[in-house]
C-alpha positions in Angstrom: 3.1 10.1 -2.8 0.7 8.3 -5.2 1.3 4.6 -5.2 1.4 4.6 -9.3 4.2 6.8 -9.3 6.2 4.6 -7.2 5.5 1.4 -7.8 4.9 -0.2 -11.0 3.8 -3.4 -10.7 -0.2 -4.8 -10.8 -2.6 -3.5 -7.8 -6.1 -3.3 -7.3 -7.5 -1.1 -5.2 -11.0 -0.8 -3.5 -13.5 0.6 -1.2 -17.1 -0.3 0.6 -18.9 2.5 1.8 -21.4 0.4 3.6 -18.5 -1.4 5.8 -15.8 1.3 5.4 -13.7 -1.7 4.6 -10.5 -0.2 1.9 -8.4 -2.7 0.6 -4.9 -2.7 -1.6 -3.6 -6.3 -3.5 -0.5 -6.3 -5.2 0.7 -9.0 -7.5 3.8 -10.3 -6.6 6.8 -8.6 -8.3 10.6 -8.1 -8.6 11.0 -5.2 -5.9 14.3 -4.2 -7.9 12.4 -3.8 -11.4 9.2 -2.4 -10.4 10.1 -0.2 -7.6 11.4 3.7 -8.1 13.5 3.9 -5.8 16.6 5.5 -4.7 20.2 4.5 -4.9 21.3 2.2 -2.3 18.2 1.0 -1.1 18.2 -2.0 0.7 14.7 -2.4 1.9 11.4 -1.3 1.7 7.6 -1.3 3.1 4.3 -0.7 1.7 1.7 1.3 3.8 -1.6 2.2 3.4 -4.4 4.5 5.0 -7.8 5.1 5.3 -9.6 7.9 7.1 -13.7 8.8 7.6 -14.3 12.3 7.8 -17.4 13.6 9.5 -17.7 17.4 8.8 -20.8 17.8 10.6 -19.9 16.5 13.7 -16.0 17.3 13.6 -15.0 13.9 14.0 -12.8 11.6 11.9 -11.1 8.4 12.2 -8.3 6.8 10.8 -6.6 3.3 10.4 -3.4 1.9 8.5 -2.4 -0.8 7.7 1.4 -2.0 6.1 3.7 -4.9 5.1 6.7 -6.1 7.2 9.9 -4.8 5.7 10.8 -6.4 2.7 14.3 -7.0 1.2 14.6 -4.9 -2.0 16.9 -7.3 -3.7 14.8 -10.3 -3.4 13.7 -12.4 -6.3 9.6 -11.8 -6.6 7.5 -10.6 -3.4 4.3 -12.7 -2.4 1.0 -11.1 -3.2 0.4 -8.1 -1.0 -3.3 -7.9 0.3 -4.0 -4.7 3.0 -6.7 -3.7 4.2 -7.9 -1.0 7.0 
C-alpha cells in the first residue's frame, strides 16, 4: 500500500537517476498516533523498494531496504533514513 495512507507522520522521499540511489526519511513520530494500524498491534516495520526496469533488454533489478522492528507503543521513533 501507499505509504501516505498508512502512515501519517512527515517523510521525504527521493530519487537520482544518475546513481539510481532512492531514499525515504521519516521524522520521528508517536508510532501509536500516526500509524493506521490494526487492533492489537504490537509492532511494526517500515520497508521500502526500488527496482530498474530495462524493457529492451529484459532485465530488471531490485533492492530493499527496511527498519528493525519497532515497538508500536513506544513514546516517539528516531528519524527513519532508508535508502536502496
Amino acid at each position: 500500500g501507499k505509504l501516505g495512507a498508512t502512515l501519517f507522520a512527515s517523510f521525504t522521499k527521493a530519487f537520482d537517476r544518475a546513481s539510481g540511489d532512492a531514499t525515504v526519511s521519516i521524522a520521528p513520530f508517536s508510532p501509536t498516533l500516526r500509524i493506521a494500524a490494526p487492533s492489537g498491534t504490537t509492532h511494526f516495520k517500515i520497508a521500502m523498494g526500488a527496482s530498474e526496469l530495462d524493457f529492451e533488454n529484459e532485465t530488471s533489478t531490485f533492492e530493499s531496504s527496511e527498519t528493525a522492528i519497532l515497538p508500536y507503543e513506544a513514546a516517539n521513533t528516531a528519524a527513519i533514513d532508508l535508502s536502496a
